[in-house]
C-alpha positions as CSV (number, residue, x, y, z in Angstrom):
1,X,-66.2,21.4,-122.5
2,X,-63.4,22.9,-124.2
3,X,-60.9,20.9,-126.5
4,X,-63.6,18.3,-126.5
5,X,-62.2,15.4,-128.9
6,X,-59.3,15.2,-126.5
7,X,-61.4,13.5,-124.0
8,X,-62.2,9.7,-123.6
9,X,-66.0,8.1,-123.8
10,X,-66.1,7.7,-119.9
11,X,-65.2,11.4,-119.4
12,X,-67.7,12.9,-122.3
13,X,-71.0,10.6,-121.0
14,X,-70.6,12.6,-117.7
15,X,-69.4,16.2,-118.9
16,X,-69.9,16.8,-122.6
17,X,-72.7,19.9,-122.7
18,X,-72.9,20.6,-119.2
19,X,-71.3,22.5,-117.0
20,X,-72.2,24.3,-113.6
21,X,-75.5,26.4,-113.6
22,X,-74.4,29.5,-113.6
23,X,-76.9,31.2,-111.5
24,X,-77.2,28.7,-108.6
25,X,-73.9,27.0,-109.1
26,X,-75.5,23.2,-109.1
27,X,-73.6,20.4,-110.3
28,X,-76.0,18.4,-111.7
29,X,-77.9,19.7,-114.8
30,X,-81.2,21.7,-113.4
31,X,-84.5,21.1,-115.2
32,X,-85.8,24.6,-116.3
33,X,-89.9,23.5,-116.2
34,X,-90.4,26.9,-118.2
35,X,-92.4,26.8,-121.6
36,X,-91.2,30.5,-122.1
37,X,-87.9,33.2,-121.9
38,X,-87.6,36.3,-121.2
39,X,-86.3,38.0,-124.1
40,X,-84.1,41.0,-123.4
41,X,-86.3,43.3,-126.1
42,X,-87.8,43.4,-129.3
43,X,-84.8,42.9,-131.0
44,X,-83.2,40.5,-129.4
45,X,-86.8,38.4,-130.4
46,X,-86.9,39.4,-133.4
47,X,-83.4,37.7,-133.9
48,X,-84.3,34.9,-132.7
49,X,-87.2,34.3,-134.8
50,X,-85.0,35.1,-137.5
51,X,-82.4,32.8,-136.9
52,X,-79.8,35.4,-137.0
53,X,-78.6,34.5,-133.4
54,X,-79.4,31.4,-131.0
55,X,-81.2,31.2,-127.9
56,X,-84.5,30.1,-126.1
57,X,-87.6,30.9,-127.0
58,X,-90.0,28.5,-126.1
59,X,-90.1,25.0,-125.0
60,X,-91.2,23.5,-127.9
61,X,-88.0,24.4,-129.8
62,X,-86.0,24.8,-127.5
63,X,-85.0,23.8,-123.6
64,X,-81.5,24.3,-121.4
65,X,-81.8,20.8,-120.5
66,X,-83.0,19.3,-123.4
67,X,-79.7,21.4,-125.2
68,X,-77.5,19.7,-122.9
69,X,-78.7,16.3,-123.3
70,X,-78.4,17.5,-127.6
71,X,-74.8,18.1,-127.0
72,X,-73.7,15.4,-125.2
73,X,-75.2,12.6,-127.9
74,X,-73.7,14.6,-130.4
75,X,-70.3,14.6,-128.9
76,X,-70.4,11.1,-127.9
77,X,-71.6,10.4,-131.4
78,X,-69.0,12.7,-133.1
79,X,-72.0,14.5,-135.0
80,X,-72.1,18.2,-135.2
81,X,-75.7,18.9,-134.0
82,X,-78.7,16.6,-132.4
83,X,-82.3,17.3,-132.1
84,X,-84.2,15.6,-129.1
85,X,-87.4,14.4,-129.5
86,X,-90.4,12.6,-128.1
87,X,-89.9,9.1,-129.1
88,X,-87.5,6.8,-130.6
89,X,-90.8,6.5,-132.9
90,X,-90.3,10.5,-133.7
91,X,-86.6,10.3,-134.1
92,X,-87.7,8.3,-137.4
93,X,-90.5,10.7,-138.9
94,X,-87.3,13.8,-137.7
95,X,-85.2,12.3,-139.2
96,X,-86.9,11.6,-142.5
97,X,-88.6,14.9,-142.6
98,X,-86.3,17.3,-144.5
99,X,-85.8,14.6,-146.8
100,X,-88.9,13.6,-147.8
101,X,-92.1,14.6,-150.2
102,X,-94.7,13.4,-151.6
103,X,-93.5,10.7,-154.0
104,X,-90.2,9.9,-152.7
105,X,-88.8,7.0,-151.1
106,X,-86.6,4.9,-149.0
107,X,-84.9,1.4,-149.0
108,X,-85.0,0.4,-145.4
109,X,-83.6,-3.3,-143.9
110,X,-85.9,-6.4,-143.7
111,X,-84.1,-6.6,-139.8
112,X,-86.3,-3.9,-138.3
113,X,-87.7,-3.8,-135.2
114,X,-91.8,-4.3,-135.7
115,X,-93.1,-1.2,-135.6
116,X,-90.1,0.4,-137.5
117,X,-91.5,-1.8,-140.5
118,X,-95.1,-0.7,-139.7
119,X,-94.0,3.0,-139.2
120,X,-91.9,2.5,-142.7
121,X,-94.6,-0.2,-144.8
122,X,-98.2,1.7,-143.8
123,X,-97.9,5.1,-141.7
124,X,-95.4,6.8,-143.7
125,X,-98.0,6.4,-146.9
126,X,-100.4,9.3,-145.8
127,X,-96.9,11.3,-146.5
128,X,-96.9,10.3,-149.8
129,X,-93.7,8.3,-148.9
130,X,-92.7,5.0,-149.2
131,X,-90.4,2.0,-148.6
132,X,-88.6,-1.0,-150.1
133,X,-87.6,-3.7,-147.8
134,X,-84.1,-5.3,-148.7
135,X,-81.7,-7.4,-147.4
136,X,-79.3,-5.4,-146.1
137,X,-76.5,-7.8,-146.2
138,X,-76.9,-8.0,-150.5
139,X,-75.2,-4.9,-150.9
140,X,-76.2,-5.6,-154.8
141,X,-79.7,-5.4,-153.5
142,X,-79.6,-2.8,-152.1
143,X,-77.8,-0.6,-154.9
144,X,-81.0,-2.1,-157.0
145,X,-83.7,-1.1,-154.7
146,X,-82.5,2.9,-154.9
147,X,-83.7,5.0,-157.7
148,X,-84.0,8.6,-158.8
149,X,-86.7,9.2,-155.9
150,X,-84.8,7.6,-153.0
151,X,-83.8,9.7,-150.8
152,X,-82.2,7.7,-147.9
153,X,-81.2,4.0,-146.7
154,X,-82.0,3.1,-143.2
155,X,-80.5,0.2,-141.5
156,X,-80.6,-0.4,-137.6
157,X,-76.5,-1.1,-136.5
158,X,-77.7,-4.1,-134.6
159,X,-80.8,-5.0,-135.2
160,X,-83.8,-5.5,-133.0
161,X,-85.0,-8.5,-131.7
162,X,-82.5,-10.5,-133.9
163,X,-79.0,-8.7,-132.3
164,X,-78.0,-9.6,-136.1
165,X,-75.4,-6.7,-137.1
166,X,-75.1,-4.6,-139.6
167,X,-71.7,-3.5,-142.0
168,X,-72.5,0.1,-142.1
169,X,-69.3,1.1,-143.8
170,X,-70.1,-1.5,-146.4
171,X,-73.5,0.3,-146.4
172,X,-72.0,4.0,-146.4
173,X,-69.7,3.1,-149.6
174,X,-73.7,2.1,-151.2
175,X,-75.0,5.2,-150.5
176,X,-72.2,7.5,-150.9
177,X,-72.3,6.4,-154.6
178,X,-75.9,6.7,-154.9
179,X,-75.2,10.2,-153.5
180,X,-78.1,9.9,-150.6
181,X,-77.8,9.9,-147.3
182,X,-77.5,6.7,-145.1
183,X,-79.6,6.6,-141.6
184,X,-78.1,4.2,-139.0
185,X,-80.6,3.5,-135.8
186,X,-78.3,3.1,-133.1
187,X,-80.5,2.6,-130.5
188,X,-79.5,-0.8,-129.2
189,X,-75.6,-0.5,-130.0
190,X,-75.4,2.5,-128.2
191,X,-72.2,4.8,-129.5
192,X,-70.3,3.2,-126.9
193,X,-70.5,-0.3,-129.2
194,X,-70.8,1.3,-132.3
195,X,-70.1,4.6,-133.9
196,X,-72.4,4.8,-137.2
197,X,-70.8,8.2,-138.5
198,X,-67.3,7.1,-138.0
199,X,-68.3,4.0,-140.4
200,X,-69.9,6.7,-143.1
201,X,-73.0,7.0,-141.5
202,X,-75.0,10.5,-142.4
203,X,-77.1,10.7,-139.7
204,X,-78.0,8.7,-136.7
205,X,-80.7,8.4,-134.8
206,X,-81.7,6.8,-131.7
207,X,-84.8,5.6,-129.1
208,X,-83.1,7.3,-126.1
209,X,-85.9,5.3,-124.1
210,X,-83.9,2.6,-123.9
211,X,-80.2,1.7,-123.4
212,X,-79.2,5.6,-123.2
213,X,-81.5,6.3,-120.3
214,X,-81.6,2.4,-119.2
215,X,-83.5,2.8,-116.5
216,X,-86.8,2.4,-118.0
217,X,-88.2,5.8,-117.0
218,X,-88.9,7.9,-119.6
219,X,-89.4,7.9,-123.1
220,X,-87.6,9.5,-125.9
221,X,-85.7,10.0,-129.5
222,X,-82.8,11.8,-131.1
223,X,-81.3,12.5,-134.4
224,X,-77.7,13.0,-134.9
225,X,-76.3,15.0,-137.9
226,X,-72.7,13.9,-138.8
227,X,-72.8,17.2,-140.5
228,X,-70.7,16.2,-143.8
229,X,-73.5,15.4,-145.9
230,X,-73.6,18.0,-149.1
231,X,-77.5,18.9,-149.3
232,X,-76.4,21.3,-151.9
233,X,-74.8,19.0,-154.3
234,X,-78.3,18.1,-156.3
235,X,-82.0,19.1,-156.3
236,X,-83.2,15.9,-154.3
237,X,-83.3,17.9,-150.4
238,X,-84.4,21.3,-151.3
239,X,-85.9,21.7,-147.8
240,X,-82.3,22.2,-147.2
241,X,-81.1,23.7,-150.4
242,X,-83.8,25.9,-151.9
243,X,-84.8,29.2,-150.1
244,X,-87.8,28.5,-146.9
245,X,-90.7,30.3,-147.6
246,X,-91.1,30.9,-143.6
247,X,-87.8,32.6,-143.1
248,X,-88.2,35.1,-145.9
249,X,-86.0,32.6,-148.5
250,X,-83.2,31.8,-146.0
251,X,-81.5,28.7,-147.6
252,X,-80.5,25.8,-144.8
253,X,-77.3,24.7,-146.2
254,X,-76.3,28.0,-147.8
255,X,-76.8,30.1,-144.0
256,X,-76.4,27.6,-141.8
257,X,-73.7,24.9,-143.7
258,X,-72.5,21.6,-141.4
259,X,-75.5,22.6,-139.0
260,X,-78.1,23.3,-141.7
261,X,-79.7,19.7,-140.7
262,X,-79.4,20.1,-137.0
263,X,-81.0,24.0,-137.5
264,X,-83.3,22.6,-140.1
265,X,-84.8,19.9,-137.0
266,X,-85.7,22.9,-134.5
267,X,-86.6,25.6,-136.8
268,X,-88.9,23.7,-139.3
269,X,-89.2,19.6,-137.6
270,X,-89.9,20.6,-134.0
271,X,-91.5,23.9,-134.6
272,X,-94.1,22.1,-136.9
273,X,-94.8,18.7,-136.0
274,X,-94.1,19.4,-132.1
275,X,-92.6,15.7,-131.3
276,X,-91.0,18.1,-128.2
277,X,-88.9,16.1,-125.6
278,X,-89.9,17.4,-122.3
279,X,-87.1,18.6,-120.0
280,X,-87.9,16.4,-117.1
281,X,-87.6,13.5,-120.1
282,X,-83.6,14.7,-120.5
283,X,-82.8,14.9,-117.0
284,X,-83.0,11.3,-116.6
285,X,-81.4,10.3,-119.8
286,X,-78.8,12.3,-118.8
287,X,-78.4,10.5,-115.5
288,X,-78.5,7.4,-117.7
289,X,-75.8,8.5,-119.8
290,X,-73.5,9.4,-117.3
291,X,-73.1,5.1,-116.6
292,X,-73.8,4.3,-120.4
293,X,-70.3,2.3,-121.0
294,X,-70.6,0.8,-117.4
295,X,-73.8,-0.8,-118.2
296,X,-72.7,-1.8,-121.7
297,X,-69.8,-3.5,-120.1
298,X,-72.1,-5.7,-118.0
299,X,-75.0,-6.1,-120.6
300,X,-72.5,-7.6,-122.9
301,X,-70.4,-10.0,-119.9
302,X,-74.0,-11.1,-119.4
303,X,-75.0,-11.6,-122.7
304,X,-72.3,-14.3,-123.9
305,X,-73.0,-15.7,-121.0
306,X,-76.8,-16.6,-121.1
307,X,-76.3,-17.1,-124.5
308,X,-73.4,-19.3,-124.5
309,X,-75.7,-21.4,-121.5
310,X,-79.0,-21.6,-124.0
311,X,-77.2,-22.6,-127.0
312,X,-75.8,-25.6,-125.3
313,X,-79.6,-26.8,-124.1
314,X,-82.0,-29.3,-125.5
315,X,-84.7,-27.3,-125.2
316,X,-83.2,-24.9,-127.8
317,X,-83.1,-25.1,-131.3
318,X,-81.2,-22.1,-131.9
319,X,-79.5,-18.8,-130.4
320,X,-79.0,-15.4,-132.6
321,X,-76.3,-14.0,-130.4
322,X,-73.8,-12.3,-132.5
323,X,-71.3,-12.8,-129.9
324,X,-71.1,-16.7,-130.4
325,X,-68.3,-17.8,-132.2
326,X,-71.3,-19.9,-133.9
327,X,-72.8,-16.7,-135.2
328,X,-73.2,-16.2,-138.7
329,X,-72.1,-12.9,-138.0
330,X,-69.1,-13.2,-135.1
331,X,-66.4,-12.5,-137.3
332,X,-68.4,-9.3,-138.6
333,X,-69.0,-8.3,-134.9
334,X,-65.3,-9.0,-134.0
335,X,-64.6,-6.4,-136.6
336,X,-66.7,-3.9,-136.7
337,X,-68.0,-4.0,-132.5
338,X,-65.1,-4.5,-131.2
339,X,-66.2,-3.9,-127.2
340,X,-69.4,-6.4,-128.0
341,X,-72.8,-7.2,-129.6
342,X,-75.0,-5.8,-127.1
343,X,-77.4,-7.6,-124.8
344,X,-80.0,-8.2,-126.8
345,X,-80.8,-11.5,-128.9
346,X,-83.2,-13.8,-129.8
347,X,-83.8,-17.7,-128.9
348,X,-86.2,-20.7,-130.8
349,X,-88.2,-22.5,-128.1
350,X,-88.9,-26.3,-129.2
351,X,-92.1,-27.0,-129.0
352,X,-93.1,-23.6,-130.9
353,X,-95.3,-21.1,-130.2
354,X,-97.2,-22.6,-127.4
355,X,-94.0,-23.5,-125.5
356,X,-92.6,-19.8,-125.8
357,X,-95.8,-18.6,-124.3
358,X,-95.3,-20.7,-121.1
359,X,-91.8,-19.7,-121.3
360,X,-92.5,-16.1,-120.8
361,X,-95.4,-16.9,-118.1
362,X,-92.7,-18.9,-116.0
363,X,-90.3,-16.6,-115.7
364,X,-89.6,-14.9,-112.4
365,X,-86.6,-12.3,-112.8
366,X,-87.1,-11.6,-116.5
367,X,-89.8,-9.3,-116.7
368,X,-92.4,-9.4,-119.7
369,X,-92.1,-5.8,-121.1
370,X,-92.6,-4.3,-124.5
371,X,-89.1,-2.4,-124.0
372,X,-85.5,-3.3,-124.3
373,X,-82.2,-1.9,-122.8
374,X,-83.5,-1.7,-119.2
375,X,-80.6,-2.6,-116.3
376,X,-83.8,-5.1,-115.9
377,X,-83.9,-8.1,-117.8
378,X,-86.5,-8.1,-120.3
379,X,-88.1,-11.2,-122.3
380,X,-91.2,-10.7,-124.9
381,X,-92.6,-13.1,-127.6
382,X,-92.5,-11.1,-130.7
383,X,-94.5,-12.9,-132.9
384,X,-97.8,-12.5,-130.7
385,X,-96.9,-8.7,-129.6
386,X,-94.4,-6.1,-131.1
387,X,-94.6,-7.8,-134.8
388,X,-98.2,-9.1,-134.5
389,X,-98.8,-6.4,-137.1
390,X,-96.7,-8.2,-139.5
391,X,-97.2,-10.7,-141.9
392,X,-95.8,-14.9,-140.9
393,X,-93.2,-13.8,-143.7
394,X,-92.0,-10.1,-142.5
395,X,-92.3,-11.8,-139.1
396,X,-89.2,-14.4,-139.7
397,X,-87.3,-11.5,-142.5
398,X,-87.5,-9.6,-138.7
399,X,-85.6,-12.6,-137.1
400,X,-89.4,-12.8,-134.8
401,X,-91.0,-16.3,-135.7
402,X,-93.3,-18.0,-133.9
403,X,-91.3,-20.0,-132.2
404,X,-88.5,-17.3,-131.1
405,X,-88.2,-15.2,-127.6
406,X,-86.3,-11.9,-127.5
407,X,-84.2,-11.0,-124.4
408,X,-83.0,-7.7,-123.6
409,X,-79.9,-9.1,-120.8
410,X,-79.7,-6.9,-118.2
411,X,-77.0,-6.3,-115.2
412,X,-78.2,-8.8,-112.9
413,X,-76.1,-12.2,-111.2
414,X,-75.9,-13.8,-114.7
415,X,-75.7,-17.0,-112.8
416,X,-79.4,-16.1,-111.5
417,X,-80.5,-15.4,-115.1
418,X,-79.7,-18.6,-116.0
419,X,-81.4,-20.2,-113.7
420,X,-84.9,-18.6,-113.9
421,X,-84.4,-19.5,-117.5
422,X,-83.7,-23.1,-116.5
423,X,-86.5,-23.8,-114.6
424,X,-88.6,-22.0,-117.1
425,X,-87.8,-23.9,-119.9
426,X,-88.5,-26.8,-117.8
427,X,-92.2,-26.0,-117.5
428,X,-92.3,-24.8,-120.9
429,X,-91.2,-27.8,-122.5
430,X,-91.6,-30.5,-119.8
């Protein structure tokens, strides 16, 4: 689309990257199932290959529809570039990879979704990485927790299963002193809630699995480069800033400069570790997209109002909604998500453990899925399945306790999500 920025949200989630296929004239992004292209001869490969000019080559790097989907999260993120990927899971280890080596580090949030913390606490080791777990509230903590081998702060904008969220300019002004890049997980804000690189962000990155596709289809990750980070400015990212070996000494920054990161994803991330998102994969996020603030809308109407409902029951100790004036965090939500807190949150179950099992076995709308941001509403114990891995202590840092439930509120009759939780409860704690 030309003249871009002009646009509104509503108009860029349907247009931004695509336009009519040229050959066929169809409306709706095609999915090109190729794995190859034609080039047009040797030379034109042989630019290619060397970067000196942009194209497709093969699947693995890069796709047409995959490309759209890449443009259209970077627009509506108000980054300069986006690499698609396999898995939000992927997005993580793409995101970290020019970064990182062996030795190096990251301080990452205590408010992590489960396997984030895994991914971050054990995995990441046979990199040679690793990660320190802080508060991400105590900015003084966090300022603490970075030394000379950090090389990035991850935070998620609100944070999974707890819905607690996140200051991420407060966070930016950390790491901009530091002089390392700050990774915002945006996956359950969505850019129509939240815009991480607006806030200071560097890069963002997202599990397009869930409330960008929202259909609960297909699986999938991106990273978003905000493209103002200087990788030049000190010896810590010389994948970026020292010459690459495989492209005869080319240096990232220096050739390729707000789009080194982005170029740096494909060329070296996706050509190497292969976490490829397939094409038929972008279609339906794409179709997602095109009704991402519609659904937001709804999740959020929704969400106050289940959680308004459980907070004022017996059978409740507590609700995490950050869109309850009882929140901890309201007034930082008021401010900094203006349009809401999402639809996800946790609730305690009295009677503990036990109780929240019979809870989720009750239930008759809510589904019990290991997945969040579906149009579905989701419910899943925590404790005894996404965080199992965890210790009882990183279990309640995470906001997932024994006796806590997370819901992903979806776009049904909120009054009929109330009352499948209602006679639920009743069985649980009766």
């Amino acid at each position: 689309m030309s003249d871009a920025p002009a646009y509104g949200f509503d108009t860029l989630q349907i247009h931004a990257g695509a336009k009519p296929d040229p050959a066929t004239g169809a409306r709706q992004t095609p999915i090109y199932q190729t794995t190859g292209y034609v080039f047009r001869d040797a030379d034109h490969a042989a630019a290619l290959f060397n970067l000196q000019e942009v194209g497709f080559i093969y699947s693995r790097l890069t796709n047409p529809t995959v490309a759209v989907l890449q443009e259209r999260l970077a627009t509506l993120e108000g980054g300069v570039g986006a690499v698609c990927c396999s898995s939000g899971h992927a997005a993580q280890i793409m995101a970290l990879f020019p970064l990182m080596a062996p030795g190096c580090n990251i301080v990452a949030s205590t408010r992590l979704y489960g396997g984030t913390v895994t991914q971050f606490s054990q995995t990441i080791k046979r990199f040679g990485w690793s990660a320190t777990f802080v508060d991400t509230d105590d900015l003084d903590a966090v300022a603490a927790a970075i030394d000379e081998n950090t090389r990035a702060v991850f935070c998620e904008s609100i944070a999974n299963p707890g819905g607690y969220v996140t200051d991420v300019r407060a966070l930016a002004n950390v790491t901009d002193a530091a002089g390392i890049p700050l990774i915002v997980d945006n996956t359950t804000a969505t850019p129509y809630l939240c815009n991480p690189i607006a806030q200071g962000a560097t890069l963002v990155v997202h599990s397009t699995t869930k409330y960008l596709t929202g259909n609960g289809t297909v699986t999938g990750g991106a990273v978003i480069d905000s493209g103002k980070f200087d990788w030049s400015a000190n010896d810590k990212f010389p994948s970026l800033s020292a010459p690459e070996p495989a492209y005869h000494g080319l240096k990232f920054h220096e050739t390729f400069g707000a789009l080194a990161y982005t170029f740096h994803g494909i060329a070296i991330g996706l050509r190497d570790l292969g976490m490829t998102m397939n094409p038929q994969a972008a279609h339906y996020t794409l179709m997602g997209v095109e009704t991402l603030s519609l659904r937001m809308q709804r999740h959020c109407e929704n969400a106050i109002a289940v959680a308004s409902w459980l907070e004022q029951d017996d059978r409740v100790d507590y609700v995490t909604y950050a869109g309850l004036e009882s929140s901890p965090y309201y007034a930082r939500g008021q401010e900094c998500y203006p349009k809401g807190t999402g639809g996800l949150f946790t609730f305690a179950v009295k009677g503990g453990y036990d109780s929240c099992v019979k809870l989720v076995d009750s239930l008759e709308i809510f589904s019990h899925v290991a997945n969040l941001g579906d149009t579905r509403s989701l419910i899943i114990h925590s404790a005894s399945t996404t965080h199992r891995q965890l210790t009882a202590e990183q279990q309640e840092a995470a906001g997932a306790g024994a006796n806590v439930v997370r819901i992903s509120i979806g776009i049904e009759d909120p009054a009929d999500l109330i009352r499948d939780l209602d006679q639920a409860l009743a069985k649980a704690c009766g």
